[in-house]
C-alpha positions, 0 to 999 in steps of 0.5 A: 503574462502566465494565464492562471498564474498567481492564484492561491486557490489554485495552488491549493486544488493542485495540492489536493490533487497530489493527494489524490494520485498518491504523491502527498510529499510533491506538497512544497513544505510539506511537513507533519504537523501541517498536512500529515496529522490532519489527514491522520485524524479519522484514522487516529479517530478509528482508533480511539473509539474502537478501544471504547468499543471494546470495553463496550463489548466487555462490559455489555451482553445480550441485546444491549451488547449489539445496540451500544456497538451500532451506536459506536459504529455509528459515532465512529462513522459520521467522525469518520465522514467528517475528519475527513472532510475537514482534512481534505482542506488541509488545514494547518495545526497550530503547535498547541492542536498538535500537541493536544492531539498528540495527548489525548490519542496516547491517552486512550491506551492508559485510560482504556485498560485502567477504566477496565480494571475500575469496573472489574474491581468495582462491579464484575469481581464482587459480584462473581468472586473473583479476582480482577485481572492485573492492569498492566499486561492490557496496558503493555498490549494497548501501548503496543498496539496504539503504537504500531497503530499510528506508526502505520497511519503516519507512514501510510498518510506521508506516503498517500498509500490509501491513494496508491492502493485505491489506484492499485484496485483499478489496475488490477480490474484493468490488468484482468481485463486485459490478462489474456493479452498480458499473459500471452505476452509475459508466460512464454519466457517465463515457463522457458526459465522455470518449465522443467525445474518444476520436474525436479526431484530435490524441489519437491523434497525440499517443499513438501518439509517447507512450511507455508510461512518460509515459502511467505519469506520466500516470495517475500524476497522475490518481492524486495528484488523487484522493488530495489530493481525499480529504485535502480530505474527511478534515478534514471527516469527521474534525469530524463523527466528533468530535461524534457520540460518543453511547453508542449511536454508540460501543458500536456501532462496538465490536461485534465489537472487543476493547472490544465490551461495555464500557459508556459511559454518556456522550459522549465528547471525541475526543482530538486527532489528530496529523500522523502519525495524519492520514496514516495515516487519509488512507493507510487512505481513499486506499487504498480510494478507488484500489482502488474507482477501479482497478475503474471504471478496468479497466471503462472501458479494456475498453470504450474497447478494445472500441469501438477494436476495433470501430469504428477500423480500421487505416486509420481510425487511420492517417488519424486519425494522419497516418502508419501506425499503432505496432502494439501486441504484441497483434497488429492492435491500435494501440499509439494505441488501448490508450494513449487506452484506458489515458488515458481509464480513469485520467482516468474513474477520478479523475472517478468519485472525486472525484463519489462524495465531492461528489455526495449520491447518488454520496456515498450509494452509493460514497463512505459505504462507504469511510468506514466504516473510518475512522469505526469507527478514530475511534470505537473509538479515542475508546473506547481512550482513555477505557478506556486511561486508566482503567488503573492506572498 
């Protein structure tokens, strides 16, 4: 006899607990209208009620204006506090809530724009004069953004990225603590490859015309490559979780979860993950990958400034560019010089990324760690199932 197999409570709280770490869609039978639309209510909620704020604040001045907001803030607070509590039970919307919901959240863009146009026709146009404005530019723009709106809270409710930022957050407090060892580590082959390509003439040229929002794409796609270098490695990962599932290997990854104490007295078969559940695992590795990168990147644009700053002064740059040099708002610093910093920091960072998960001793030191997460969601999710299917139905 399994030792805490059977019980539904169980299952439950380890639900909750894939939530918790960012991994919602390890959730057997998770689906929309099941897990996701409830935990997508104070967001939808937030929503809704700041369109009422704004009318608020169109339509209210002096005093008046800043009480009618702090009530709305506060409304919007305590149906935040309890939406959320109600979601954490994960309840399961019947189809006719859904629908309802659904309804009455793409509602709120019509109503809200065309309440604006009554009042302006009724009240403020008569009084100063003027004509109202038409309702069907607010109505396209609260179409848009009520839209974009719950596209967002979908994907970042089905993919728990609320989670995985919050757990980003510590690692970055972490990763800063230890930055003197991370950097220490990660700089010197880093400044090896990208040293002296930062004493190059044509660079400078070609920075001091780039715009900041081209130099955004650039590190942009230096971000992409680290991501389609860590899907590359999940699949492999991903196989070696799934044949080591041991006892031992199992009631270790349970320890100090829902499941810790429940007995396995064999191996475990990894049930098959799907795409959704991929990518939520690719999202959860990603997310600390560009995280640990981010603090190897902050390392390496301070020292390219530093060096900038020390060693090219504005007549070096003007000669290195052909022309006088773009001032930055810092004053004497080239706007040149904090691009080719911002450059060789993204490039660096997608160099340290994709070495620490090819390299064996970089793989030991930076790579291992971010995997643990993953490996513990598949482990205890391979617990989930045996105990799951043990509960009566």
């Amino acid at each position: 006899m399994i030792r805490g197999m059977g019980s539904s409570a169980l299952v439950r709280r380890t639900e909750q607990w894939f939530v918790r770490q960012g991994a919602p869609t390890m959730i057997e039978g998770y689906g929309f209208r099941s897990h996701v639309l409830p935990r997508m209510m104070p967001a939808l909620a937030f929503v809704a009620v700041g369109s009422l704020a704004w009318l608020v604040l169109q339509q209210s001045s002096g005093l008046s204006r800043w009480v009618l907001l702090g009530l709305v803030v506060a409304v919007v607070a305590a149906a935040w506090v309890l939406l959320s509590v109600f979601g954490r039970r994960m309840p399961v919307f019947s189809p006719r809530t859904t629908a309802l919901v659904l309804v009455a959240y793409a509602a709120m863009p019509v109503i809200t724009p065309t309440v604006q146009y009554l009042i302006d026709s009724k009240v403020t146009a008569p009084a100063s004069g003027e004509q109202p404005a038409s309702v069907w530019g607010a109505l396209v723009l609260f179409v848009l953004f009520f839209g974009l709106a719950f596209m967002a809270t979908t994907l970042a409710t089905t993919y728990g990225l609320g989670a995985l930022l919050r757990a980003a957050v510590r690692h970055v407090i972490a990763d800063l603590r230890n930055s003197l060892h991370l950097l220490g580590r990660a700089l010197p082959p880093m400044l090896f490859v990208t040293l002296f390509l930062f004493f190059t003439g044509e660079l400078w040229q070609a920075m001091n015309q780039l715009r900041w929002p081209r130099v955004s794409l650039v590190v942009l796609l230096f971000a992409s490559i680290t991501v389609l270098a860590a899907a590359a490695r999940l699949r492999e990962e991903i196989g070696r979780v799934e044949q080591d599932l041991r006892p031992e290997v199992l009631e270790r990854a349970c320890a100090g979860t829902p499941l810790a104490g429940v007995d396995v007295p064999e191996a475990l078969t990894a049930g098959r993950l799907n795409g959704r559940q991929l990518r939520n695992l690719l999202v959860m590795l990603a997310t600390r990958q560009l995280v640990q990168a981010a603090v190897v990147g902050l390392g390496l644009f301070a020292f390219f400034v530093v060096l900038g700053l020390i060693v090219v002064t504005p007549a070096i740059a003007e000669q290195w560019i052909g022309a006088p040099a773009q001032m930055s708002l810092v004053p004497g610093v080239p706007s040149a010089m904090l691009r080719n910093a911002t450059l060789f920091a993204a490039f660096g960072s997608m160099y340290f990324s994709v070495i620490s998960m090819s390299d064996a001793e970089h793989r030991h030191r930076f790579f291992a760690p971010v995997l643990e997460k993953v490996e513990r969601t598949l482990e205890v999710r391979a617990v989930y199932l045996h105990v799951r299917s043990r509960v009566p139905a």
